[in-house]
KOLKERO-383372 format. One line per field, with one value per residue (C-alpha): residue number from 1; residue in three letters; x, y, z. Coordinates in Angstrom, 2 decimals, decimal comma. Layout:
num [NUM / ...]
residu [ALA / ...]
c1 [X / ...]
c2 [Y / ...]
c3 [Z / ...]
//
This chain:
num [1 / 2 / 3 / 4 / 5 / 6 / 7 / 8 / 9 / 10 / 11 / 12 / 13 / 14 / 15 / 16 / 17 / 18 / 19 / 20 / 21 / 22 / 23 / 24 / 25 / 26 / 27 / 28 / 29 / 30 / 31 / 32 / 33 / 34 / 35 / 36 / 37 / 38 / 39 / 40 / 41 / 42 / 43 / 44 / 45 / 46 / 47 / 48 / 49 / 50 / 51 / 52 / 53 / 54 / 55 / 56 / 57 / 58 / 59 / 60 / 61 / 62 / 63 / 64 / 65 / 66 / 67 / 68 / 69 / 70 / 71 / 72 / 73 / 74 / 75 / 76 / 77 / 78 / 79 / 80 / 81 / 82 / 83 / 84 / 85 / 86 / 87 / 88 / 89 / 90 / 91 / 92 / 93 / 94 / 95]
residu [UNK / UNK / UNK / UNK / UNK / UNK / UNK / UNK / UNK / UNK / UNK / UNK / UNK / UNK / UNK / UNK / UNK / UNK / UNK / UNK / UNK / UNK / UNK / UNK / UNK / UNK / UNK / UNK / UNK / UNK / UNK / UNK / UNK / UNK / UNK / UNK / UNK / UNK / UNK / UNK / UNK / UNK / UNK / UNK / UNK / UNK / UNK / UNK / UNK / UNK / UNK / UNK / UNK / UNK / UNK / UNK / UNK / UNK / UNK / UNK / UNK / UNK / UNK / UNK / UNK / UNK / UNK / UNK / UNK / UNK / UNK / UNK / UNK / UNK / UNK / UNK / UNK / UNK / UNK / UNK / UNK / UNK / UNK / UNK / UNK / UNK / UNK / UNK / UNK / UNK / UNK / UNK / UNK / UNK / UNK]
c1 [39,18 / 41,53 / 44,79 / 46,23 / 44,34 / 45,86 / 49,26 / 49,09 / 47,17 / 50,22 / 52,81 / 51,75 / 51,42 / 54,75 / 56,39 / 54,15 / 55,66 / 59,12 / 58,75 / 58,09 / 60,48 / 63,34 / 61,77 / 61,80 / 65,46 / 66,90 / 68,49 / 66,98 / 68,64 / 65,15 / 63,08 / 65,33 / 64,85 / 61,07 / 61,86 / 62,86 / 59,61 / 57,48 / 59,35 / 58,73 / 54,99 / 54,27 / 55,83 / 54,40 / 50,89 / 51,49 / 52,51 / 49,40 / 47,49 / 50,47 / 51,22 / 47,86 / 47,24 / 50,90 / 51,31 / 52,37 / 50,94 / 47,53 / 47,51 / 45,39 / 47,67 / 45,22 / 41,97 / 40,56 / 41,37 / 41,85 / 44,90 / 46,47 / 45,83 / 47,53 / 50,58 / 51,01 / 50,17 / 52,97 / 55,38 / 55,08 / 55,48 / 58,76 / 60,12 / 59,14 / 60,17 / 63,34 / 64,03 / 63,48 / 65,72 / 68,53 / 68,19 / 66,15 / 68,47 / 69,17 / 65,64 / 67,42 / 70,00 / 66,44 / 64,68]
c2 [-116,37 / -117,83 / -118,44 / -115,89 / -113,16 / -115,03 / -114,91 / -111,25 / -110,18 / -112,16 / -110,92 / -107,43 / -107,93 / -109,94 / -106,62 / -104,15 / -105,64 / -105,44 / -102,20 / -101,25 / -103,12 / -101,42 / -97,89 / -98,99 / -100,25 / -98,12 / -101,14 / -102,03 / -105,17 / -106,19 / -105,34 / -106,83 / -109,95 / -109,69 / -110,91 / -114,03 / -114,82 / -113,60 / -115,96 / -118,22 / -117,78 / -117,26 / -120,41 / -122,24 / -121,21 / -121,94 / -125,42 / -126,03 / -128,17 / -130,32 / -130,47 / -130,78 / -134,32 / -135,40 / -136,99 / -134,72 / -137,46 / -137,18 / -133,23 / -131,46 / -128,46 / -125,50 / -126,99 / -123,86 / -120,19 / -118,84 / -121,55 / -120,14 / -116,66 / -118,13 / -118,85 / -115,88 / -113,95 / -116,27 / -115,65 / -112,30 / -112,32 / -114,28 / -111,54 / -108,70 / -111,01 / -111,41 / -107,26 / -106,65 / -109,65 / -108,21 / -104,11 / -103,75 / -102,64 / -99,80 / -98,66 / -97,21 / -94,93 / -93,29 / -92,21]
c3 [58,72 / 56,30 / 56,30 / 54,10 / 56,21 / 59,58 / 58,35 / 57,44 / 60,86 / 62,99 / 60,93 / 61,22 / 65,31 / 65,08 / 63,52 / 65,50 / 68,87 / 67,75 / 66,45 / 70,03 / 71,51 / 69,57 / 70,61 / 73,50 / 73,85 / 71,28 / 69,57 / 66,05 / 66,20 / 67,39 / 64,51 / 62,09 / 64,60 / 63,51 / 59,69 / 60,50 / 62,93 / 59,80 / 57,49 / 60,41 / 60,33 / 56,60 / 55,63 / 58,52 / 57,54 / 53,23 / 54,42 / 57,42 / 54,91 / 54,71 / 58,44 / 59,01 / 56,50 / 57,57 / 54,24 / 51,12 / 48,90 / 50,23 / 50,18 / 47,05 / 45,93 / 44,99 / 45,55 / 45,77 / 44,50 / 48,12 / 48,56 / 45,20 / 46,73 / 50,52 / 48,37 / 46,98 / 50,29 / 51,62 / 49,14 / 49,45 / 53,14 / 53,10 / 50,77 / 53,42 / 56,32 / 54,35 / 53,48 / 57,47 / 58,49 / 56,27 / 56,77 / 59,74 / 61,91 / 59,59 / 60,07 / 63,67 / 61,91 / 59,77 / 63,35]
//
């Protein structure tokens, strides 16, 4: 599996579970909670290459098409992570 399709499969299971936790609670608070873990995890997997050599010098950027695609998956997960960190607690007042 790669890592742009790991980051979206724990992201989605990172917002799934808070999803149900606010139902479950009745406070949205929760959800909107859940942006900042997937900011959390997308950034953590753009930058694994990185953690993983432990030197930035020694790290090829793009090697490959699928990292160019990882970035972009990444990018676009911060800016959903980011949207439910800032209005998803207003989600609550829509159900």
């Amino acid at each position: 599996m790669s890592r742009h399709h790991l980051s979206v499969v724990i992201c989605s299971v990172v917002a799934v579970v808070f999803v149900w936790i606010s139902f479950a609670t009745k406070d949205w608070t929760w959800f909107a909670r859940s942006g900042s873990a997937i900011v959390i995890v997308a950034i953590f997997t753009e930058y694994m290459p990185t953690l993983r050599e432990g030197n930035v010098q020694n790290t090829k950027f793009y090697p490959q098409q699928e990292d160019h695609s990882s970035t972009r998956v990444a990018a676009y997960l911060v800016m959903i992570g980011t949207g439910i960190w800032g209005f998803g607690d207003l989600v609550g007042k829509l159900v």
